[in-house]
C-alpha positions in Angstrom: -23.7 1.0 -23.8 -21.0 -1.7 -23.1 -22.0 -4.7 -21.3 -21.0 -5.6 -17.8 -18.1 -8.1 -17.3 -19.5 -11.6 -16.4 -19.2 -12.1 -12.8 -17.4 -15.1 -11.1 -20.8 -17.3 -10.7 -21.8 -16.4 -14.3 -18.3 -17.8 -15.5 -18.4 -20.7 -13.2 -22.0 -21.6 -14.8 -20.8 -21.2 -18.4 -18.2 -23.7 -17.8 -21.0 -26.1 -16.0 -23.3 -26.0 -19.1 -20.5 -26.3 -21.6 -19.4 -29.5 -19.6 -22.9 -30.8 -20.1 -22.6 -30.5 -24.0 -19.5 -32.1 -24.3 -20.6 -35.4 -21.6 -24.0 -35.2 -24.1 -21.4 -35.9 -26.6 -19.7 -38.4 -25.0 -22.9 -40.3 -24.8 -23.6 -39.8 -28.3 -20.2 -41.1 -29.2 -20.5 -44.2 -27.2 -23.6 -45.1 -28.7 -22.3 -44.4 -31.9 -19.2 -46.6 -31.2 -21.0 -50.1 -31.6 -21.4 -48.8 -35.5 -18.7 -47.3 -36.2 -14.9 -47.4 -36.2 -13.3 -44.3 -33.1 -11.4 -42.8 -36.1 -14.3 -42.1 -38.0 -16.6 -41.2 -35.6 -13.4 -38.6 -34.5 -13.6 -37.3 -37.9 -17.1 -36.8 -38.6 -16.8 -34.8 -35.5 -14.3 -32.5 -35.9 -15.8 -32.6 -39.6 -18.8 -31.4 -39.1 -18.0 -29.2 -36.5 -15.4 -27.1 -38.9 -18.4 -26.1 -40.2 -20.1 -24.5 -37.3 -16.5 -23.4 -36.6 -16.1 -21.5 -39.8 -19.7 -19.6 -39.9 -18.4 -18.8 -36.6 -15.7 -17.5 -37.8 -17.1 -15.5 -41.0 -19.5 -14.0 -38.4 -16.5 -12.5 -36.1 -14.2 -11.7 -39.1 -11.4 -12.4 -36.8 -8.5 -11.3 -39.5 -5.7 -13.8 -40.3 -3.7 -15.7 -37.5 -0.1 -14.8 -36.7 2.7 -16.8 -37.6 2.6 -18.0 -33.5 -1.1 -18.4 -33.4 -0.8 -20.7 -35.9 2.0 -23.1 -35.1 0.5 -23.3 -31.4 -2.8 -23.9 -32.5 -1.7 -26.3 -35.0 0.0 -27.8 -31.7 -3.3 -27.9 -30.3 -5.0 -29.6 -32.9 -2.3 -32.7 -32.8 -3.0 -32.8 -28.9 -6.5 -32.5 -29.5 -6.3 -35.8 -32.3 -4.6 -37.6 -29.5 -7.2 -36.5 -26.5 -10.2 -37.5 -28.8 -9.5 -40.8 -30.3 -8.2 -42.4 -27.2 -11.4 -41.3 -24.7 -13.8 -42.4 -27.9 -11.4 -45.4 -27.4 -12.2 -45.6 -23.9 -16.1 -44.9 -24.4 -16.6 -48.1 -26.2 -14.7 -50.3 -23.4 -16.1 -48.4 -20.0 -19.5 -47.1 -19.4 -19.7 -43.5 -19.2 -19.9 -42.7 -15.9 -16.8 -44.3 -15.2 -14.4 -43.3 -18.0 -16.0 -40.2 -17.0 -14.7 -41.1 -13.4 -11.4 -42.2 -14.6 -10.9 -38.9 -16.6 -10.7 -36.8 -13.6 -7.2 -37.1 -12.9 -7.5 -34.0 -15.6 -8.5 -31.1 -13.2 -5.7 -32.0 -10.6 -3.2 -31.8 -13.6 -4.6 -29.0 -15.0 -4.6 -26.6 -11.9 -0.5 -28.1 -11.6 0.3 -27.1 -15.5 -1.9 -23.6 -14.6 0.8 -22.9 -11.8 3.8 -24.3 -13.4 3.7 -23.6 -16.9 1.3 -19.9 -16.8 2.5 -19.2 -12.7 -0.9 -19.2 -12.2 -2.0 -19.0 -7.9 -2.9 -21.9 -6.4 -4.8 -21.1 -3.2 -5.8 -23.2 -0.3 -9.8 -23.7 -1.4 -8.7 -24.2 -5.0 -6.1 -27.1 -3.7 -8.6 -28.8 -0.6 -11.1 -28.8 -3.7 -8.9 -30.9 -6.2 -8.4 -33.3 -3.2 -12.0 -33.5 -2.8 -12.8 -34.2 -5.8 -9.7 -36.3 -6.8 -10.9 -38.2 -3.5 -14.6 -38.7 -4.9 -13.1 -40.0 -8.3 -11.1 -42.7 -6.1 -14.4 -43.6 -4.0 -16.5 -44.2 -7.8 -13.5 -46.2 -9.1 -12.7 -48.4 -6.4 -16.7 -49.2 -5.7 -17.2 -49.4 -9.3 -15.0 -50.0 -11.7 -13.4 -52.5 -8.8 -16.8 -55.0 -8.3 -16.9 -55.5 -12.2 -13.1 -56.9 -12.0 -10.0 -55.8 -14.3 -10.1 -57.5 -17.2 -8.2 -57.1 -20.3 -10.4 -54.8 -21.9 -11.2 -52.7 -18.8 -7.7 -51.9 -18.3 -6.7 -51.0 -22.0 -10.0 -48.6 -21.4 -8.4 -47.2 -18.1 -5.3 -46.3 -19.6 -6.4 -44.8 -22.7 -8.2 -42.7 -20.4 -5.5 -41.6 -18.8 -3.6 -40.8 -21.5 -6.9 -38.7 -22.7 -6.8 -37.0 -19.2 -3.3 -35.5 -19.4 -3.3 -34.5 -22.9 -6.9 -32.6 -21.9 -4.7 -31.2 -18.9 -2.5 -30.0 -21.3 -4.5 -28.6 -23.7 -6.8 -26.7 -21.2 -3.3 -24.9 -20.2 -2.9 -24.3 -24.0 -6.2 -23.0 -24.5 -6.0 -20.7 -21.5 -2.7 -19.4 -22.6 -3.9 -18.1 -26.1 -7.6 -17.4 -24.8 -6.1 -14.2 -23.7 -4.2 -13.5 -27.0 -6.0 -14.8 -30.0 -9.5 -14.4 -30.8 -11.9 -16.9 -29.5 -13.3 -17.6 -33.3 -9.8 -18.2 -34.3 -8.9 -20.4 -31.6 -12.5 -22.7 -32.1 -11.8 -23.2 -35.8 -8.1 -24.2 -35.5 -9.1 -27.0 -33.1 -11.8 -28.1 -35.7 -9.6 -27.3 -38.6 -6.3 -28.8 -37.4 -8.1 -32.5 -35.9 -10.4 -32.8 -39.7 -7.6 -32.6 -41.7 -5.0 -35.2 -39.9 -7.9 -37.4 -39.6 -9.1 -37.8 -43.0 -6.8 -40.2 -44.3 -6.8 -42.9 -41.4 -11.3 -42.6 -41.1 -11.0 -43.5 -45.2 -9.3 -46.7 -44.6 -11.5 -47.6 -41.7 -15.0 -46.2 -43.5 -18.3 -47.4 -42.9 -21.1 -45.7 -44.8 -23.2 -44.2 -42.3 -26.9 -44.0 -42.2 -29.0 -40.8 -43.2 -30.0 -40.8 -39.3 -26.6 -41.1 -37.9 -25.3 -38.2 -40.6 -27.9 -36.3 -38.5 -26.2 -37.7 -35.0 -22.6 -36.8 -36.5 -23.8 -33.3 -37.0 -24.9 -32.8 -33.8 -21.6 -33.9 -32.3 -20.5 -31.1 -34.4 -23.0 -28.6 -33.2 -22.0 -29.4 -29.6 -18.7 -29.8 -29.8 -18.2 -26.4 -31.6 -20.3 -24.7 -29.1 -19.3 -26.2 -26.0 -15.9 -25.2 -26.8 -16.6 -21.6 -27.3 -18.3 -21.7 -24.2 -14.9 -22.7 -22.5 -12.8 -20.6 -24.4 -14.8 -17.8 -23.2 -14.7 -19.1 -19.2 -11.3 -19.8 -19.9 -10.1 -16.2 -21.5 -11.6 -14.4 -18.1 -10.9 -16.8 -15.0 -7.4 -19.0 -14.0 -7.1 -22.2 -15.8 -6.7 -23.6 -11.3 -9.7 -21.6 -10.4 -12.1 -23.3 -13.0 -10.2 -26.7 -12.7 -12.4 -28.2 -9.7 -15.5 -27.6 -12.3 -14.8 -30.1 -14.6 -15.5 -32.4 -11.6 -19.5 -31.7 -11.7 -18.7 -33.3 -15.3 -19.4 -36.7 -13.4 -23.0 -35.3 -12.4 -23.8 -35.1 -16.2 -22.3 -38.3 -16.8 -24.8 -40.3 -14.0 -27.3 -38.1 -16.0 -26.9 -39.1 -19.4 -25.6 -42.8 -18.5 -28.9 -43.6 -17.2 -31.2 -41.6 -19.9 -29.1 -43.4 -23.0 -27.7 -46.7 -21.6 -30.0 -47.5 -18.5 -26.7 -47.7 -16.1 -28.0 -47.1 -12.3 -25.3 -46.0 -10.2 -23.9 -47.5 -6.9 -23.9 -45.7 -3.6 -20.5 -45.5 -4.0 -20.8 -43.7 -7.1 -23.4 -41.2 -6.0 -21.4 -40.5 -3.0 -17.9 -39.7 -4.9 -20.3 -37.2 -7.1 -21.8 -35.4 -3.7 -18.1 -34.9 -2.8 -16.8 -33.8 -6.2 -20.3 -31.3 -6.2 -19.1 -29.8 -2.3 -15.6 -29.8 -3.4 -16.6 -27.9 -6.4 -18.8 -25.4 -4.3 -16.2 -24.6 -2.0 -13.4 -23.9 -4.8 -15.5 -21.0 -5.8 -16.2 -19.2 -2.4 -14.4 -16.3 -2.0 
């Protein structure tokens, strides 16, 4: 008997969850980023997530890629090198919750390359919720980022966020586009694949020998990575890349979360009241 489709709110929670993973990996990153150079920490990443990706793979027996699945998701992967290493950049400048913050320019552009590039619909509760929530990400940087003052490294942070947030923009078009014509397996181990093998030349030049612990930490960002990404790829192959755009907002709620449990950062009233508008901004994108 073949299994219902997922419904909107089923979707919609997928994409919350997988959010959570990835900002758990963020955190993990960051703290990993006092040890360790960004473009070993992005390869052990991508790494050890190949593996996952590839029992993933050998489970689905996908068959082999086409000759355009695999110059687009080799396209992918170089995106996906560039979106990595500058937010691990980022991570070890800016405390999470803010890059985290600063990142959210990414939904806005995403639902723009979702209408532009794939014609996608942009309705009215889809747009007043990217102003919501581009409005809460303005209220957290201006009270927070703003009363720790600009310097030097702040603003190198900033802007390798924001190179981070349009190539994610980008690449969340890219993955909706061949979500709904290559398999999902496929897609996952390309952007493992593709990011492990540019990266292994520049993390040898910059290697430090981890520890057996932080082997252990390095394959968990795997583990989450890997599966955090399937989880979108599935959102992603059954609802509009604008639709699920005003989600990646609630990523800010995890960020709070996990910036207090792993580095002890309290956040401001202005910061808590940008995420209650991002959260209602979120809520009403997905009311029918």
């Amino acid at each position: 008997m073949p299994r219902p489709p997922l419904s909107l709110t089923h979707i919609v929670l997928l994409a919350i969850a997988a959010e959570g993973l990835l900002t758990l990996m963020d955190a993990i990153i960051k703290a990993l980023s006092a040890r360790y150079p960004v473009l070993q920490i992005a390869f052990l990443r991508f790494g050890f997530g190949l593996i996952g990706a590839a029992i993933y793979t050998a489970w689905n027996r996908p068959g082999w890629p086409t000759r355009e699945a695999t110059l687009y998701n080799s396209l992918r992967a170089l995106l996906i090198v560039v979106i990595a290493t500058t937010f691990f950049f980022a991570l070890a400048r800016l405390p999470l919750a803010d890059a985290i913050a600063l990142s959210f320019i990414s939904p806005v552009l995403t639902a723009v390359f979702g209408v532009l590039l794939l014609r996608e619909r942009l309705d009215w509760r889809i747009a007043v919720a990217l102003a919501g929530g581009f409005a809460g990400m303005l209220l957290i940087v201006g009270g927070g980022l703003g009363s720790g003052g600009m310097s030097r490294e702040v603003l190198i942070g900033a802007a390798a966020v924001l190179v981070s947030a349009v190539g994610y923009a980008l690449n969340i078009v890219m993955l909706r586009h061949r979500a709904t014509r290559d398999p999902l397996s496929q897609i996952v181990l390309f952007q493992n694949l593709g990011p492990a093998v540019i990266l292994a030349i520049p993390a040898m030049w910059v290697w430090l020998p981890p520890s057996l612990s932080d082997y252990a930490l390095f394959a968990l960002l795997g583990t989450l990575g890997v599966t955090a990404h399937t989880m979108l790829a599935h959102a992603f192959a059954r609802v509009e890349a604008a639709r699920l755009a005003p989600v990646g907002y609630v990523t800010l709620v995890w960020g709070i979360l996990f910036g207090f449990l792993f580095f002890a950062d309290v956040p401001g009233l202005a910061t808590l009241a940008g995420a209650a508008l991002i959260v209602v901004a979120t809520i009403v994108s997905q009311r029918r």
